[in-house]
DORO-606272 format. One record per residue (C-alpha): x, y, z; residue in three letters. Coordinates in Angstrom, 2 decimals, always signed. Layout:
residues N
- px/py/pz/gumar
- X/Y/Z/ALA
...
***
This chain:
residues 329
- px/py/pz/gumar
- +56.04/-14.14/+18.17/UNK
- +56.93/-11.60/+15.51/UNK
- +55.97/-8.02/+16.24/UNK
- +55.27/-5.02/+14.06/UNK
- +57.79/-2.12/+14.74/UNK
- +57.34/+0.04/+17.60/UNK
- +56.56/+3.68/+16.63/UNK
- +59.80/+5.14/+17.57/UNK
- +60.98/+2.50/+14.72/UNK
- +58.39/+2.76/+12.06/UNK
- +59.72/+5.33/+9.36/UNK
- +58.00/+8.73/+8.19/UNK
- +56.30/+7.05/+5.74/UNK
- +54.62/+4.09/+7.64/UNK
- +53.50/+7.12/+10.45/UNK
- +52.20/+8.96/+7.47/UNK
- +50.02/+5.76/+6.41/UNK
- +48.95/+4.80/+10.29/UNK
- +48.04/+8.26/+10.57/UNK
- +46.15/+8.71/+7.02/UNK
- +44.51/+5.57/+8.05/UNK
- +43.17/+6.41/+11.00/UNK
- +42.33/+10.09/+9.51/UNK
- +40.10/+8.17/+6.84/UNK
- +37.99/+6.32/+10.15/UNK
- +36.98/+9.13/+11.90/UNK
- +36.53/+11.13/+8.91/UNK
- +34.08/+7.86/+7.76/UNK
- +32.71/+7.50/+11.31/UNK
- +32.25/+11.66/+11.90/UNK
- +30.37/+11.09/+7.87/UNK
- +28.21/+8.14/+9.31/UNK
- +27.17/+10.65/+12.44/UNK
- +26.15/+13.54/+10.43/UNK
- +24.63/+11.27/+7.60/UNK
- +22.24/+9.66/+10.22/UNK
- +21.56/+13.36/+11.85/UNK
- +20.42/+14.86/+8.88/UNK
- +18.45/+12.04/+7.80/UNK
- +16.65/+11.63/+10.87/UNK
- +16.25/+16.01/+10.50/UNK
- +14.69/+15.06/+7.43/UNK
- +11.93/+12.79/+8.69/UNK
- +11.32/+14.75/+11.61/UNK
- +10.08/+17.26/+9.04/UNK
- +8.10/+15.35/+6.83/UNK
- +6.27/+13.49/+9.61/UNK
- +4.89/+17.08/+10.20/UNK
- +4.44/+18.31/+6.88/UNK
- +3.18/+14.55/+5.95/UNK
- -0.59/+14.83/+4.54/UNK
- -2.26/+11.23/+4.39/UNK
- -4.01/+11.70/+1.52/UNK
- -1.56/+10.56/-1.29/UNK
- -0.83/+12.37/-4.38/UNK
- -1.86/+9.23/-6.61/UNK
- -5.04/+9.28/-4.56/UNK
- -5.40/+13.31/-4.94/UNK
- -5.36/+13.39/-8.08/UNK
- -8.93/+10.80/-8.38/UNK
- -11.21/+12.63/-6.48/UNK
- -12.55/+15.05/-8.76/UNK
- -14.05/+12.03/-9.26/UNK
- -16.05/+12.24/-6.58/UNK
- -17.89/+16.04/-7.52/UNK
- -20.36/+13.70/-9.19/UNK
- -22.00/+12.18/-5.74/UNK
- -21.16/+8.84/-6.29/UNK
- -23.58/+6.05/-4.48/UNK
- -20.93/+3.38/-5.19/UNK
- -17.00/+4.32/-4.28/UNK
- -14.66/+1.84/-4.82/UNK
- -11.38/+2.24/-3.19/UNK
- -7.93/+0.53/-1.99/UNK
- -4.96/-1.10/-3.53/UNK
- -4.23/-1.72/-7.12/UNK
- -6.74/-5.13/-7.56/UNK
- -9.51/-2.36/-6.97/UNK
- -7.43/-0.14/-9.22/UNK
- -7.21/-2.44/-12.42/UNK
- -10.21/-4.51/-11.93/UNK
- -13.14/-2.77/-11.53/UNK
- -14.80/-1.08/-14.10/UNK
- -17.31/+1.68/-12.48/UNK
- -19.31/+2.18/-15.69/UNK
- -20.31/-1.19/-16.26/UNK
- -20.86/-1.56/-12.18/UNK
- -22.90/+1.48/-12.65/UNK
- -25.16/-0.37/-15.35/UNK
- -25.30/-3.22/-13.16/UNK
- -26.87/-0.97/-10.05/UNK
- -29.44/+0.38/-13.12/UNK
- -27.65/+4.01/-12.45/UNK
- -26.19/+6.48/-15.22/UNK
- -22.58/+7.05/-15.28/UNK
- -20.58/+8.90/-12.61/UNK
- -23.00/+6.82/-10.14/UNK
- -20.02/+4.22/-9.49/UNK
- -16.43/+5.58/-9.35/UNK
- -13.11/+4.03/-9.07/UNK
- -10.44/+5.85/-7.02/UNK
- -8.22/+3.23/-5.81/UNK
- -4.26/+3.56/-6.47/UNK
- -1.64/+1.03/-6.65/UNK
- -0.38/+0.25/-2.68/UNK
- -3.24/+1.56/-1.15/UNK
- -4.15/+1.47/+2.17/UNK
- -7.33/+2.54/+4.25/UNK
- -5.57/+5.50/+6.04/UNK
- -5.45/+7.14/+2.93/UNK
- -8.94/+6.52/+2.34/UNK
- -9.84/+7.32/+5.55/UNK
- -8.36/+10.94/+5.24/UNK
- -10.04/+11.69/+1.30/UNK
- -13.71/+10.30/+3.29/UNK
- -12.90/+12.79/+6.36/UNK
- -12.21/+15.69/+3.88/UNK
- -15.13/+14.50/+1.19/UNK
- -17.70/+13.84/+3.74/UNK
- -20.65/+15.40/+2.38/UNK
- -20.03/+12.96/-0.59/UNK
- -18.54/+9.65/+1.43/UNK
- -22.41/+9.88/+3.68/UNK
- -24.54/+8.13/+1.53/UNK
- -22.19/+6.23/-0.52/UNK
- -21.26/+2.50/-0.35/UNK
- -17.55/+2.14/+0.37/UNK
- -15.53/-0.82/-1.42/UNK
- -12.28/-1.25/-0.18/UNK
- -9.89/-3.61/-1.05/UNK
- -6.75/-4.97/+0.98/UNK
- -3.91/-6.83/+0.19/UNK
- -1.46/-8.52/+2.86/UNK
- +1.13/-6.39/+2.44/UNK
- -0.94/-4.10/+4.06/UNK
- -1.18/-5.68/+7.48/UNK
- +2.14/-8.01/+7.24/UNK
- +4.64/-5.85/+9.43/UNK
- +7.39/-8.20/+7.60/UNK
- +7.12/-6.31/+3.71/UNK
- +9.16/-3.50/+4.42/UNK
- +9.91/-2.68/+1.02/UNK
- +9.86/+0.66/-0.63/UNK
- +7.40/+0.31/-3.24/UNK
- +4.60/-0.75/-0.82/UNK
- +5.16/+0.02/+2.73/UNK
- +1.62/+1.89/+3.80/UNK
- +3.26/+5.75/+3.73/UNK
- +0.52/+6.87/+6.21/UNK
- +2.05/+4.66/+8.88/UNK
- +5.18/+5.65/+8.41/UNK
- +4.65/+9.26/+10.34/UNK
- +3.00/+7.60/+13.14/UNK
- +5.83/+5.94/+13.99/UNK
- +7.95/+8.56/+15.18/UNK
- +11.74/+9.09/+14.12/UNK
- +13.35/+6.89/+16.53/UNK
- +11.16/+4.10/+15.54/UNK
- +11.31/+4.51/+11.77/UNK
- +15.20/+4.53/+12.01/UNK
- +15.52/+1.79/+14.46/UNK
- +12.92/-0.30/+11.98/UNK
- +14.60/+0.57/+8.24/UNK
- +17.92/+1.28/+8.36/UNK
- +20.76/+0.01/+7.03/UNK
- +18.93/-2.38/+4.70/UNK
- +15.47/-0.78/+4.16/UNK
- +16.71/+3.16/+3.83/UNK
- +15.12/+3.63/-0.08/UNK
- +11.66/+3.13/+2.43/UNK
- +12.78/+5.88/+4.56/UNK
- +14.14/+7.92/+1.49/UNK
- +10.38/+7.27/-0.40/UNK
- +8.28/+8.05/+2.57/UNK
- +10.42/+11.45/+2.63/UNK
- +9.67/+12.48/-0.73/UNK
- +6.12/+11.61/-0.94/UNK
- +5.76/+13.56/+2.76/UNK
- +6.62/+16.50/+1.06/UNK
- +4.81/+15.64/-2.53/UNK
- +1.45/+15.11/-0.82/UNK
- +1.90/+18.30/+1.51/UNK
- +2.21/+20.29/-2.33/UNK
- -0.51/+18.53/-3.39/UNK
- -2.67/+19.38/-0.72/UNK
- -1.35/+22.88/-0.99/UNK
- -2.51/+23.48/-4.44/UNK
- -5.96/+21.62/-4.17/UNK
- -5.04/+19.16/-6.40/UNK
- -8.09/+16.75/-4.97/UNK
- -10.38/+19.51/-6.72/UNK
- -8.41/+21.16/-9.55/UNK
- -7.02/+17.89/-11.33/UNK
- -8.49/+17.27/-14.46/UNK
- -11.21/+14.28/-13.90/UNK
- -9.55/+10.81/-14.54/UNK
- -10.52/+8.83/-17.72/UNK
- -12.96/+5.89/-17.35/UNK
- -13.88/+6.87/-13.83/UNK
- -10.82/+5.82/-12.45/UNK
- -10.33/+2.23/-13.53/UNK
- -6.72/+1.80/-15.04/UNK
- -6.92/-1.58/-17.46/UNK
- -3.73/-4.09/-17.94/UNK
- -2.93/-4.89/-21.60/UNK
- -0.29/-7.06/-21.94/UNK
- +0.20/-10.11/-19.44/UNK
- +3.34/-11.14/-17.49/UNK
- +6.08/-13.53/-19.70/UNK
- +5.29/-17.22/-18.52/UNK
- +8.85/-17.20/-16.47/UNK
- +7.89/-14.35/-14.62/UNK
- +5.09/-15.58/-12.61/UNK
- +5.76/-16.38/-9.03/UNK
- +6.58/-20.04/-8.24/UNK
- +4.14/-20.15/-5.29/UNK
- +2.28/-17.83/-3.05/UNK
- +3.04/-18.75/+0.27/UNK
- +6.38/-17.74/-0.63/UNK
- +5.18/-14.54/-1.84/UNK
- +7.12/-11.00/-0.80/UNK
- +4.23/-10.05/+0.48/UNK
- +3.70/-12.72/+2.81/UNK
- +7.75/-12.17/+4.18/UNK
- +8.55/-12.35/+7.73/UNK
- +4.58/-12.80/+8.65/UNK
- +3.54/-10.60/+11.73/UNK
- -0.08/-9.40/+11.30/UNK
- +0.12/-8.49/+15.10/UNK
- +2.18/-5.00/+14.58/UNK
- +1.25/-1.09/+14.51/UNK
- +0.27/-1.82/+10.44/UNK
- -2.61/-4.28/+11.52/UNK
- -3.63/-2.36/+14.34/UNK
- -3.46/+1.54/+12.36/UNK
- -5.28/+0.12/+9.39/UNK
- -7.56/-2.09/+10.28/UNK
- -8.71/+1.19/+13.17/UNK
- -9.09/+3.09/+9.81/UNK
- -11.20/+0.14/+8.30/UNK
- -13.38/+0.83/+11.53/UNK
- -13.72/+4.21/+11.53/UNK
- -15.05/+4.62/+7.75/UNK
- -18.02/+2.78/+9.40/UNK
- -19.28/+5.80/+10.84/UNK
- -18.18/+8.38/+7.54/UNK
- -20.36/+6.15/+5.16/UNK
- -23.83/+4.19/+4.55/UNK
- -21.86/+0.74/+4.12/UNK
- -18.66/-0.12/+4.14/UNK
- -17.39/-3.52/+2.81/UNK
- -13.58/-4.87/+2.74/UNK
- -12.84/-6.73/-0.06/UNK
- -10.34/-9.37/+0.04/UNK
- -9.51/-10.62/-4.03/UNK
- -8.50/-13.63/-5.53/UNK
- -5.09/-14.73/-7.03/UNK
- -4.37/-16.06/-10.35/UNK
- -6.62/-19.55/-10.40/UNK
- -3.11/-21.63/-11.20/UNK
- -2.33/-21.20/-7.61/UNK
- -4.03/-23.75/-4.98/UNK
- -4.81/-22.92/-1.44/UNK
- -5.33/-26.55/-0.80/UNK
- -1.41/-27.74/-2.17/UNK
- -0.41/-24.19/-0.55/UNK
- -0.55/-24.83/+3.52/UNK
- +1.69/-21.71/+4.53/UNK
- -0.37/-19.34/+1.87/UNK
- -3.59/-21.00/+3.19/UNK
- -3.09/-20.32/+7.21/UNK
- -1.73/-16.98/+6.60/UNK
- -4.95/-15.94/+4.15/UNK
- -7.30/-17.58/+6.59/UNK
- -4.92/-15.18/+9.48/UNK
- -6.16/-11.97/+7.84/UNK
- -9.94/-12.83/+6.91/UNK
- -9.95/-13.78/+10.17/UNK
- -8.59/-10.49/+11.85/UNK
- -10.89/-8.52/+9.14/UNK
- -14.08/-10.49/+9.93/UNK
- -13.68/-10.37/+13.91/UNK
- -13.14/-6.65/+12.37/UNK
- -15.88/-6.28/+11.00/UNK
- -17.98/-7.72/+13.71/UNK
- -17.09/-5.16/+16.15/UNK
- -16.97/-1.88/+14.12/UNK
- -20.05/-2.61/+11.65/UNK
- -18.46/-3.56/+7.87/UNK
- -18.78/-6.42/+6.15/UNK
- -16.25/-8.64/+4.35/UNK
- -15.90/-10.82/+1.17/UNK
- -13.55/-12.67/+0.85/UNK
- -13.11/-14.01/-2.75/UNK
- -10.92/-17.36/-2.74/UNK
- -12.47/-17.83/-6.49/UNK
- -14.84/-16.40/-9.30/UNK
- -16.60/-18.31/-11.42/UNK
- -15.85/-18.00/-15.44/UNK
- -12.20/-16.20/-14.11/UNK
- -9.99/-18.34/-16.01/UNK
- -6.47/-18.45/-15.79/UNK
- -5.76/-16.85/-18.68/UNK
- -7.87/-13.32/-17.88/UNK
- -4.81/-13.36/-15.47/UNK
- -1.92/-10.56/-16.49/UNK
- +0.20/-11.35/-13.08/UNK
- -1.14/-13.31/-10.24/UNK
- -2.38/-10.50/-8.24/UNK
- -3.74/-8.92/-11.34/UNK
- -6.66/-9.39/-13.96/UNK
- -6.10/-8.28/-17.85/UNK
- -8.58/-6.44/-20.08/UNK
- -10.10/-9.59/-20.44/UNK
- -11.10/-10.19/-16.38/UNK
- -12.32/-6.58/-15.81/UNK
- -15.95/-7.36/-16.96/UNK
- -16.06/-10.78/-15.16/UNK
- -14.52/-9.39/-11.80/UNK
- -16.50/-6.53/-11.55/UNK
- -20.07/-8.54/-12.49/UNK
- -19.14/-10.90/-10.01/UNK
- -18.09/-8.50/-7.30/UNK
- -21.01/-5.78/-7.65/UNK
- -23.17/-9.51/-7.68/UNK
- -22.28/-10.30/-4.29/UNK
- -22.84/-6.26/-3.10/UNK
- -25.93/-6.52/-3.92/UNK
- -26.34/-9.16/-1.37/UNK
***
């Protein structure tokens, strides 16, 4: 078998490229080392400076200096669908008696912490809070909607062991909005911000281009890798439980998807649905709130739609009739 040369025969320039080769390794490998140090300096430092109230949260609870009755809270379903002013009517109260301060990727630690620091106002309110799976699924790991409030409880080695290579942008996000909501906090931005338009509700206008719109929902990112049995289950759903006691009422709100989708054709969307109203209502049982779980609204067509997580201008009015309808229950 042919060999390479031996080194007392390779010439000054092959040494010069074994040794520039093996320069470039431990240079890259010494890199890697000090790469993965200071990243893990960096959470270690915003797990402490880490405030669990959110700045996109922060900044909606001026809302809350007019003593609400009716606080509806969460993810972004909350966020673009209900309308506080026409809920408001529909309780026979003035304005400012129904607010909206939900936030896109919301989670109930985050409420937890504005109730906790707005308790005077959060005692004789009814709390609204919506979920979404991603929420409880410890398979979506993704950046854009991994619950930052669990993050810190998870301690470094865990949160590097869990995200990296693939999943660093989550590491790199929870990071910067560690610090961002430690400012925020800082400079009172829950009290000084000026008071959000429309009492919080943000409206869709324009809907999602027909080849956009996911194929099915048990396929669903937010439904990846499905494991409601991990530290996000068991942190948020404890937060769901402990609003009980900072509040007159507390419901969770589970919302419908766009009506073109069909439980009944979707078996893997259908037992993983029934998985979380089920963890929610056993839940709710044992800590006091109730749950609704909305599979369907009547008169919420498919085209009041924008995505199929999401209503347009058009569905705002006939979600939140419906869903202030079944409060009142």
């Amino acid at each position: 078998m042919a060999q390479g040369p031996s080194k007392a025969e390779r010439s000054p320039l092959q040494r010069m490229q074994v040794f520039s080769a093996r320069w470039i390794a431990a240079s890259m490998a010494l890199a890697g080392v000090a790469w993965l140090v200071v990243l893990a300096g960096l959470l270690a430092v915003a797990n402490r400076v880490h405030d669990d109230i959110p700045v996109s949260l922060a900044i909606k609870l001026p809302l809350l200096s007019s003593h609400p009755e009716l606080i509806f809270g969460g993810e972004s379903r909350t966020e673009y669908q209900v309308d506080p002013r026409l809920a408001a009517q529909l309780i026979g109260k003035p304005e400012g008696a129904a607010v909206n301060i939900a936030y896109d990727a919301g989670e109930p630690l985050a409420l937890l912490a504005a109730m906790r620091r707005e308790s005077d106002v959060f005692r004789s309110a009814h709390v609204v809070v919506s979920v979404a799976p991603f929420i409880f699924n410890e398979g979506v790991r993704s950046a854009a909607v991994y619950p930052q409030d669990v993050l810190p409880r998870l301690g470094v080695f865990t949160q590097m062991a869990s995200f990296l290579p693939m999943r660093v942008g989550t590491l790199i996000r929870f990071i910067r909005e560690a610090f961002a909501s430690r400012l925020a906090s800082e400079q009172n931005v829950a009290d000084t911000a000026p008071q959000p338009a429309a009492f919080g509700v943000n409206i869709i206008d324009r809907n999602q281009p027909e080849n956009q719109w996911a194929a099915d929902i048990g396929s669903h990112p937010h439904y990846a890798n499905w494991n409601i049995a991990g530290p996000k289950a068991r942190l948020e759903v404890g937060a769901l439980c402990d609003m009980v006691k900072l509040s007159r009422k507390v419901t969770v709100v589970i919302p419908p998807w766009a009506p073109r989708y069909d439980r009944s054709r979707d078996v893997s969307w259908k037992e993983k649905e029934d998985q979380v109203a089920a963890l929610l209502i056993d839940a709710g049982r044992a800590c006091g709130f109730d749950v609704l779980n909305i599979a369907a609204i009547p008169g919420l067509e498919q085209g009041n739609y924008a995505d199929e997580m999401h209503v347009n201008a058009s569905g705002v009015p006939i979600y939140t009739r419906y869903l202030v309808s079944q409060l009142k229950r």
